[in-house]
C-alpha positions in Angstrom: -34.5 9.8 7.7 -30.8 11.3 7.6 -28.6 8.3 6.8 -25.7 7.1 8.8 -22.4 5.2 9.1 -21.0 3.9 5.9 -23.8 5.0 3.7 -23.7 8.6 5.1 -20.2 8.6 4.8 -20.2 8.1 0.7 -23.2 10.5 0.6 -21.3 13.0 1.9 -18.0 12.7 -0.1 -16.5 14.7 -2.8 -17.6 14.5 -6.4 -13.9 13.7 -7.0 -13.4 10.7 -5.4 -17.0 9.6 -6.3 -16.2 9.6 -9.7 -12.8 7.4 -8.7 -14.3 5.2 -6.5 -16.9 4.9 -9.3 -13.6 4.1 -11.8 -12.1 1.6 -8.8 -15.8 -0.3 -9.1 -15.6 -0.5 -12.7 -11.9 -1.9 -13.1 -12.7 -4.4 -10.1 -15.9 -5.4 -12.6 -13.9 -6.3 -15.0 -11.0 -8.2 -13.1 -13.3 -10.1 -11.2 -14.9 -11.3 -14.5 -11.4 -12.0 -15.8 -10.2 -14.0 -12.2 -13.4 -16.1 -12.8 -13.9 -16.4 -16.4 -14.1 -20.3 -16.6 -13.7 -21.5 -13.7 -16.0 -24.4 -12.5 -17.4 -23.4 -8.8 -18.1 -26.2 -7.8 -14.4 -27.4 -7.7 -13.3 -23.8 -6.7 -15.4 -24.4 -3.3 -14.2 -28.1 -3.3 -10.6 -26.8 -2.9 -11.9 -24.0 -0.1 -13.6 -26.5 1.7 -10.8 -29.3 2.0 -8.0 -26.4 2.4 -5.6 -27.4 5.2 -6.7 -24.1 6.9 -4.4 -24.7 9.6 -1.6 -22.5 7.5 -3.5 -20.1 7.7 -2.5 -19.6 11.5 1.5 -18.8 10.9 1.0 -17.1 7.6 -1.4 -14.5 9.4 1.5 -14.2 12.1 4.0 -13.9 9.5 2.3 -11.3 7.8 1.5 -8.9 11.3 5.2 -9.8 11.7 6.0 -8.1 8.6 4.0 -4.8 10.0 6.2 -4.8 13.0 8.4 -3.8 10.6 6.5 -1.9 8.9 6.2 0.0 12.2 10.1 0.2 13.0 10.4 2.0 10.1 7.7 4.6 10.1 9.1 5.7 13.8 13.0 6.1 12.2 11.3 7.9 9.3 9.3 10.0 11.9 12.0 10.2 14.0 13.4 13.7 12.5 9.7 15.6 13.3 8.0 13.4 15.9 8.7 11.0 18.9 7.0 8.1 18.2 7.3 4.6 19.2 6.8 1.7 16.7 3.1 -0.2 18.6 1.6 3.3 17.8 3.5 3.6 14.3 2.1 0.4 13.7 -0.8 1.3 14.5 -1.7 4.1 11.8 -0.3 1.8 9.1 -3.1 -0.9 10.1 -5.8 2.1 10.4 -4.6 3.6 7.0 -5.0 -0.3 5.3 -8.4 -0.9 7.4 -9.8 2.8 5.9 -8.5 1.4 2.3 -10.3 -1.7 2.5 -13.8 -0.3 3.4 -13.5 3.2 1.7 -13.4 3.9 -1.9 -10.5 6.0 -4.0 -7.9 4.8 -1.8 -8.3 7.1 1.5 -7.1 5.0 3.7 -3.0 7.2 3.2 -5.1 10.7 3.6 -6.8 9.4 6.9 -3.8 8.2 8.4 -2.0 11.6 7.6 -5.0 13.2 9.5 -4.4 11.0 12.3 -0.8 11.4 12.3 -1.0 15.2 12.4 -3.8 15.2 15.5 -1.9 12.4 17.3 1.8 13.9 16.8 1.3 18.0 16.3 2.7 17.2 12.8 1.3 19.2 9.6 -0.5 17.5 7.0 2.0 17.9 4.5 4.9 16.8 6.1 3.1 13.6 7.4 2.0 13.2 3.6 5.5 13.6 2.5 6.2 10.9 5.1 4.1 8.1 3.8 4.5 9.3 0.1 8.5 7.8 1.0 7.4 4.6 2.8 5.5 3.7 -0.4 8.5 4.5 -2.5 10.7 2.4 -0.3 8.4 -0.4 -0.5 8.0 0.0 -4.3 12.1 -0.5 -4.7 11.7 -3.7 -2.5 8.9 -5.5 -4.7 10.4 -4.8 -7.9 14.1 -5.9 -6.8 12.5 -9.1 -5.6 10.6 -9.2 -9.1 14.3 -8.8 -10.6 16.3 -11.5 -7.8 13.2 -14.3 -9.4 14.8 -13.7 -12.7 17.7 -15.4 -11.2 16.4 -18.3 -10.6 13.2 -18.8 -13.4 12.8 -16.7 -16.7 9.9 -15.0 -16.4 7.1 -14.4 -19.6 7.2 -11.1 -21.7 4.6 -9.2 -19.3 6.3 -9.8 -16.3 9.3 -8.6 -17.5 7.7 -5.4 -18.8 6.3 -5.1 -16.0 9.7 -5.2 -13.7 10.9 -2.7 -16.2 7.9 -0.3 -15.9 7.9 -0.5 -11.8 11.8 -0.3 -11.7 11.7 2.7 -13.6 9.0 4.5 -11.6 10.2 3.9 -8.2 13.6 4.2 -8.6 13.1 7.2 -10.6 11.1 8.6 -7.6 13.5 7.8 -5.2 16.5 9.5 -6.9 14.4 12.6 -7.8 13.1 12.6 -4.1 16.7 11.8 -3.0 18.1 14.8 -5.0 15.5 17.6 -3.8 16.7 16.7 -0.1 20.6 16.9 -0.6 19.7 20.3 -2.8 16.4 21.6 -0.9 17.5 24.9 -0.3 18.9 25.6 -4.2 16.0 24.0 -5.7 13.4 26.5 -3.8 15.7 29.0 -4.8 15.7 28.4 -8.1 11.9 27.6 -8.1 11.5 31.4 -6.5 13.0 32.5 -9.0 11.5 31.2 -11.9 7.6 31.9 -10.2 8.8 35.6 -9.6 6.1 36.6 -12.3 3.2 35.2 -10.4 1.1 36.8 -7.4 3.7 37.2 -4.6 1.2 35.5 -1.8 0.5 32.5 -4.2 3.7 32.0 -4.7 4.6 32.0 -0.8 1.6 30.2 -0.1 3.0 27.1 -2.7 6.9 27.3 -1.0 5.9 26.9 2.6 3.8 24.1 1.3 6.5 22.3 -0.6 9.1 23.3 2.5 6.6 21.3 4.7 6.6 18.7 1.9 10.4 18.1 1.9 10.7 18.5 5.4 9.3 15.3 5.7 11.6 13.5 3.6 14.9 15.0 5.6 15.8 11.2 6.8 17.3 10.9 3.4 20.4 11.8 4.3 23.6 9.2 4.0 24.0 7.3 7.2 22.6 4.6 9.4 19.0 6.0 9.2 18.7 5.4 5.7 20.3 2.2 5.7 18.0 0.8 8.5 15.0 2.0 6.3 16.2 -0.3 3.4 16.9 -3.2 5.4 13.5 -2.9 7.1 11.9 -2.5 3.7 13.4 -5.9 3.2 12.3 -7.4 6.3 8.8 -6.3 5.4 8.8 -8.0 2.0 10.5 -11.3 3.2 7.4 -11.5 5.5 4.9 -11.0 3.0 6.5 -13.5 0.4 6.9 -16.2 3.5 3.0 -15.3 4.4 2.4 -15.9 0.5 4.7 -19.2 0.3 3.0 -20.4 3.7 0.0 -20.4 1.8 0.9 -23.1 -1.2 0.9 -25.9 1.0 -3.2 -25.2 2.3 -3.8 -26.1 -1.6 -1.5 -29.1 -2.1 0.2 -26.6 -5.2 3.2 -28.7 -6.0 5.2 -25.3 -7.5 8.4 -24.0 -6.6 8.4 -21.8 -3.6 9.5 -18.9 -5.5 6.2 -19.1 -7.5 5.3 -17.3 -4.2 7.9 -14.9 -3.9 6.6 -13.6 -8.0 3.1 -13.6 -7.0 4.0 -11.0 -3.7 5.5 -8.9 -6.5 3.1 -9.3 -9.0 0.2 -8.9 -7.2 1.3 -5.6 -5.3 2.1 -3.8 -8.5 -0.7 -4.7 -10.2 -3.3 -3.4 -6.8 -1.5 -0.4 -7.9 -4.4 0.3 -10.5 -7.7 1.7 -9.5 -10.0 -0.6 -8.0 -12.8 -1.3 -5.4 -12.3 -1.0 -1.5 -10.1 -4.0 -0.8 -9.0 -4.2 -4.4 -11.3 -6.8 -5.3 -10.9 -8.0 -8.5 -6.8 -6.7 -9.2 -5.7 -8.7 -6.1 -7.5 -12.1 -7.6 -6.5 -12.2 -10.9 -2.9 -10.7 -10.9 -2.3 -13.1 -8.2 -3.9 -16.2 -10.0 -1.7 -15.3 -13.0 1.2 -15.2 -11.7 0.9 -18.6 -10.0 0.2 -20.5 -13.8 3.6 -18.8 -14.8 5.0 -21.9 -13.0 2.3 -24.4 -14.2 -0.2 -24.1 -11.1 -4.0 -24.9 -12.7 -6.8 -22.4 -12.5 -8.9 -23.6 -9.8 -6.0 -23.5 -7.4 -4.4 -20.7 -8.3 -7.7 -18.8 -8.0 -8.2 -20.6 -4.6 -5.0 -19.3 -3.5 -5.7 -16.0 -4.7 -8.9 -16.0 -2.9 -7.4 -17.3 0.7 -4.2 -15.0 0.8 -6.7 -11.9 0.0 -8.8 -13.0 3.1 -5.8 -13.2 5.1 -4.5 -9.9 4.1 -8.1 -8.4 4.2 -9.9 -9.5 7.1 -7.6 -9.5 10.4 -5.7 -5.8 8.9 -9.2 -4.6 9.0 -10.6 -5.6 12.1 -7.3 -4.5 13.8 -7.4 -1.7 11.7 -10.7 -0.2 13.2 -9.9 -1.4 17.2 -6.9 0.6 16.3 -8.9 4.0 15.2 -11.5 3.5 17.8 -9.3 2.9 20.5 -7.4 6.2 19.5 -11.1 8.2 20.0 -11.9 8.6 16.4 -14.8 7.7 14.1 -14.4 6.2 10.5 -17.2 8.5 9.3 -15.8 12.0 11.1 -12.3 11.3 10.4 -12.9 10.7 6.6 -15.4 13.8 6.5 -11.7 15.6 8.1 -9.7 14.4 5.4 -11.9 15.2 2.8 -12.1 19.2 4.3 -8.5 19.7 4.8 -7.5 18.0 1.1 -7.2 21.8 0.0 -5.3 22.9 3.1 -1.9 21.2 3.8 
């Protein structure tokens, strides 16, 4: 019998990102084991059970709250190669999280360019380029709230390594980013230049690709644009750390609030390492560790970790797919698209 859905969908996919979803299953392994490593289950499940689940109501509202924004955004980013309102926007961000929750290797960006491209007439690189920004923008936003905590608490040797680390990355992105826009036209030049040895259609082949690469980050210019992306990369992260802090009370965690605000930081760095669909594992334990920074115990810290992952996971990926059928596509054709054109921008 020829398989289908999900399971014909990982038949069918690349030996690459077999061997990284393979990787993502292995790290998740591992930080599962560490998230759970002495916990009794009994009380974990006592905690679940009695959680004032009611929370769980405004925190869910807060967080689609924060993809409103999320959506504002992507349309101003857009806004120099495609007319696009925010709903639809929107829209692909929650289809691009849904695919990364079900799909290994992290897919969910590549599918959402696809989309982009068929929706809007856009190429794939410069709707690539597009999204490549957005998570640049929002890795600024996570580690200056990482840095505003330091304020207020003094945070342990690893978290401030870790501030250090992300700092350094995406600001170091976004000023190398920033600097190819203002100087596009010298730095292909130059690049030309220095490639002039090499096969003359190669070498036109990789400029038109990079041209279509920077043409999608031509909103980085100085002026009301730009700063209207910052403040709604704000926006978005004051709406995830209120959906995290909205969570504390479900478990009686008697904590400062801005045990909350370290946890949305901590937590979305550290998914940044390979893991399973969903990042099972990663999400748990960076999250549980950052709440005993400020004295929280293990059972409710992992109970935390557990409910906030659940909020984030389950109604993102159940909009996410009404989202992607409603649009007329298929999880299984659209990820069988993405991985043809990976070699064609």
């Amino acid at each position: 019998m020829r398989p289908n859905g999900i399971c014909a969908l990982l038949l069918g996919m690349k030996n690459r990102n077999r061997l990284l979803g393979l990787i993502g299953l292995l790290v998740s392994a591992v930080f599962v084991w560490l998230a759970f490593r002495g916990i009794e289950f009994a009380e974990l499940a006592h905690l679940l059970r009695n959680a004032n689940w009611w929370w769980a109501v405004p925190a869910v509202a807060v967080y689609f709250l924060g993809h409103v924004f999320r959506g504002l955004r992507s349309a101003i980013i857009l806004r120099p190669h495609t007319k696009i309102g925010w709903p639809r926007a929107m829209n692909l961000i929650l289809i691009g999280y849904a695919a990364n929750n079900v799909l290994p290797a992290r897919l969910g960006e590549l599918i959402r360019t696809v989309i982009l491209g068929r929706l809007q007439k856009m190429s794939k690189a410069t709707a690539l380029s597009t999204v490549f920004v957005e998570r640049i923008f929002d890795g600024m936003a996570i580690v200056a709230i990482l840095y505003a905590i330091t304020l207020w608490h003094p945070l342990p040797p690893w978290a401030v390594w870790l501030g250090r680390l992300g700092g350094a990355v995406f600001l170091g992105a976004f000023v190398s980013v920033l600097g190819v826009t203002l100087l596009r036209d010298r730095f292909l030049k130059l690049l030309s230049r220095i490639l002039t040895p090499f096969p003359k259609a190669g070498v036109s082949k990789l400029l038109e690709i990079l041209e279509r690469l920077m043409l999608g980050i031509d909103f980085l210019q100085p002026g009301s644009a730009l700063v209207a992306i910052f403040l709604l990369s704000a926006c978005v992260w004051i709406a995830e750390g209120t959906m995290f802090a909205m969570v504390l009370p479900m478990f009686d965690l008697e904590i400062p609030r801005i045990a909350a605000w370290f946890a949305t930081s901590v937590t979305n760095l550290g998914i940044a390492l390979p893991s399973s669909p969903g990042y099972v594992g990663t999400f748990h334990e960076f999250c549980k560790e950052s709440l005993k920074v400020f004295g929280a115990d293990e059972a409710r810290a992992l109970a935390f970790a557990i409910t906030v992952h659940a909020l984030h996971y389950i109604p993102v990926t159940l909009t996410g797919l009404i989202a992607l059928h409603a649009y007329g596509f298929r999880l299984g054709s659209v990820t069988q698209e993405t991985e043809e054109k990976k070699a064609t921008p």
